[in-house]
N, C-alpha and C positions, 0 to 999 in steps of 0.2 A: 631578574637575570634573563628569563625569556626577551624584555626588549631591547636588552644590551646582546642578544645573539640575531636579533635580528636586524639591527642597526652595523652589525661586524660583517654579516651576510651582505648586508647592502653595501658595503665598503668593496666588497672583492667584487660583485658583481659588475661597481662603478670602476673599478680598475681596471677590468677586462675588456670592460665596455671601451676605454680610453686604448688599451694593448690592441684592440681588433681595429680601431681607426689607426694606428700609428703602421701596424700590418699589411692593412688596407690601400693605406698612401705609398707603403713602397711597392707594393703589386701592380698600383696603378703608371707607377715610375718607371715599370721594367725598363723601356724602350728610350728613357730620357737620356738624351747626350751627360756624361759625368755625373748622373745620379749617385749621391751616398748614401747608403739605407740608413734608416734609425732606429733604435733601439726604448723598447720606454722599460724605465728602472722605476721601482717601486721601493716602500718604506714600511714597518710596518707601526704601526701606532701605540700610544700608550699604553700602560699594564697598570690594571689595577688589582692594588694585593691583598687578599682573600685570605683569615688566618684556618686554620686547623681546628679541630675538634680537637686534638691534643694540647694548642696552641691557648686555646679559651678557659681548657679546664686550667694551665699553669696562671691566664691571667686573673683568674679570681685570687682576690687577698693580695697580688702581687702587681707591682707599676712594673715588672721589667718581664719580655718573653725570651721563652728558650724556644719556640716549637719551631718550625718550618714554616714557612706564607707560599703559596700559593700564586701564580700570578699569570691573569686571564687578559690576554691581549683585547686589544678593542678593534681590533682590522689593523686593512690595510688602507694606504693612497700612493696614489702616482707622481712619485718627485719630481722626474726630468726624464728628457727626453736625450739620447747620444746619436748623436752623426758619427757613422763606421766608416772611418776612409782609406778603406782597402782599396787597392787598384783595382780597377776594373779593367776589361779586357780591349785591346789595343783592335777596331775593324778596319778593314782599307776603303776608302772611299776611291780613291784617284783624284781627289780635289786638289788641288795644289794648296787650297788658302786653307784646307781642314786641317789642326795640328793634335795631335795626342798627345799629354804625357805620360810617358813611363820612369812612375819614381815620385818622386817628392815634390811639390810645386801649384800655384797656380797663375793663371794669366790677370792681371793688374786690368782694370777697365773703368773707365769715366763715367758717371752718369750724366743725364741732362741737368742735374741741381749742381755740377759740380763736384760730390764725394764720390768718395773713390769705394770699389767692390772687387772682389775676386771670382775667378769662377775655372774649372778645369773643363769649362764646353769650349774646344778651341774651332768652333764652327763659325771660320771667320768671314767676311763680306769684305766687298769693295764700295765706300759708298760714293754718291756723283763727287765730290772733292777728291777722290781717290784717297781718301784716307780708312785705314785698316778697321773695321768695327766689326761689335758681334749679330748675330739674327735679328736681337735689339735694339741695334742700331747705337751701342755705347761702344765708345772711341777706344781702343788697346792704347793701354800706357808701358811704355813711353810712346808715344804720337807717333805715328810708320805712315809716310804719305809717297805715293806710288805717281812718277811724271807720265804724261800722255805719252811719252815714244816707250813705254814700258812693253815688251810681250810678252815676257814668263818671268817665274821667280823659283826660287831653289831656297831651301831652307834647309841649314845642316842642324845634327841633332845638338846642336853647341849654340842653335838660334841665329847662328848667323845667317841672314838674308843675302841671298845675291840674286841680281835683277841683270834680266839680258835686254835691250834696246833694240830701236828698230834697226839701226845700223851695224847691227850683229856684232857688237860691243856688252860688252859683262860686267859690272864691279859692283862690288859689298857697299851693300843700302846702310844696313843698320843691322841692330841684336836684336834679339828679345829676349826681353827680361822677365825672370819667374820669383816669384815671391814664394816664401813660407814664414810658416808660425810656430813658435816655442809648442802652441799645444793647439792644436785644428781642431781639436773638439770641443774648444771654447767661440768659432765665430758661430756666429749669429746667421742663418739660414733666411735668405730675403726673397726666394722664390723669382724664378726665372734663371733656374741654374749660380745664382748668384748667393756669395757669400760675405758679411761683414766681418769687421777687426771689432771685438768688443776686450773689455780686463782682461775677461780670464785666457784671451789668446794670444794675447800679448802683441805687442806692435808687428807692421810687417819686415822680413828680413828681405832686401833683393839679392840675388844672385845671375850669373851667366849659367845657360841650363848645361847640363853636364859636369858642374861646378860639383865641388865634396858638399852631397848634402843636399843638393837638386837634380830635380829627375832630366831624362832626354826629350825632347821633342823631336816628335817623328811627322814628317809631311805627307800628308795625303789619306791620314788616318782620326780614327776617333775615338776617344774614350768610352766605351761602352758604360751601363748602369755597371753597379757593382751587385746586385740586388740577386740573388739567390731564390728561385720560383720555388723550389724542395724544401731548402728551410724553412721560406715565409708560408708555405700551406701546412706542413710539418707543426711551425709556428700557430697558426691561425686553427687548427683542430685542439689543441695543446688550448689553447685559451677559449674554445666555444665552450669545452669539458667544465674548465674552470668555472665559467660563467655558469653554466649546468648544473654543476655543485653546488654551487653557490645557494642559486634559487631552490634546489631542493633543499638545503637546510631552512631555507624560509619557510617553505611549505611544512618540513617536522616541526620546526618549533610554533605552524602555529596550530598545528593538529596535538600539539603538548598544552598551549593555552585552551582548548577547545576540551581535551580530557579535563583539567584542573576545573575549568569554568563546571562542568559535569559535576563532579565531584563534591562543590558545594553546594547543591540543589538538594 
């Protein structure tokens, strides 16, 4: 029993150990353009059933029990990990090409292999083709390509693009389109603000932004982290304790085998 409590000990410690790295990455996130924080969920592990002293004296003479069983879990482990996609908060840049969502949505974006990624950093660039990309240099889908007599652009919160000329002429470029998921907390997290379409998030939907169901884009603004410094420290003391506990029960049970070991001498 002693090494089945020290092996259970080792389990939460290992989980904790797993909670303070997951804690960690979002502390280190604070300041990232559309960061989601994440969440790690835990499970806890098998039981094994233990009968009674009342339980043993009915099995004698008899194949069937009445008593009550007992039942001594074996730990825990760290299932999965959840992305929380609560808004975060809307800051002003004055960029013109910076766009924020507020609401539901994300921006559609190309990679160099070709697939496609989503991502809510609308910290957008102009690159030498004059066409629309992000920090990373991957191309916004649908394709927005901006002509040489171009000198400002205007973005309504519905995506529509309007571009003013040099000849102090105006008219509607193009939309931009927002995509969402049956369930966000099923894509896949690819690092660099970017995120994948896997099963369980089901294909992507487009929509026009301000559409039932998609959020607005707003010009000149940025999606702040979503990441909460009170909670995650709040969080992160909350799980050193645990870890804490943890190892001290290692340490009773083995100051319990160190009596027993006495004991037969």
């Amino acid at each position: 029993m002693a090494t089945k409590s020290l092996r259970s000990a080792a389990t939460g410690m290992y989980a904790q150990q797993i909670n303070i790295q997951v804690i960690s990455n979002n502390i280190a996130n604070i300041n990232t353009t559309g960061f989601k924080k994440n969440k790690a969920e835990f499970q806890d592990l098998m039981y094994q059933e233990i009968p009674t002293s009342s339980q043993a004296r009915t099995n004698i003479g008899s194949s069937q029990s009445t008593g009550d069983v007992l039942q001594v879990g074996s730990g825990v482990k760290a299932s999965s990990t959840q992305k929380i996609f609560k808004q975060g908060d809307l800051q002003p840049t004055n960029n013109s090409l910076d766009l924020g969502i507020q609401g539901e949505g994300f921006f559609q974006v190309r990679k160099a292999d070709g697939t496609y990624a989503y991502t809510r950093d609308g910290s957008f660039k102009i690159s030498g083709e004059g066409r629309v990309v992000t920090a990373s240099g991957y191309l916004l889908e649908p394709e927005i390509t901006l002509g040489d007599d171009v000198l400002g652009i205007n973005i309504g919160r519905d995506g529509t693009i309007e571009v003013q000329t040099v000849g102090g002429n105006s008219y509607v470029l193009d939309n931009i389109q927002l995509v969402r998921f049956m369930n966000t907390g099923g894509l896949k997290a690819l690092g660099d603000n970017l995120y994948a379409e896997t099963e369980s998030s089901g294909p992507p939907m487009f929509g026009s932004a301000g559409a039932d169901g998609y959020g607005e884009v707003h010009q000149g603004y940025l999606e702040s982290s979503n990441v909460d410094i009170v909670e995650e420290m709040i969080a992160m003391i909350t799980a050193q304790r645990a870890y804490e506990i943890n190892s001290k029960t290692v340490k009773t049970v083995e100051e319990m085998m160190t009596i027993t070991n006495n004991l037969k001498r």
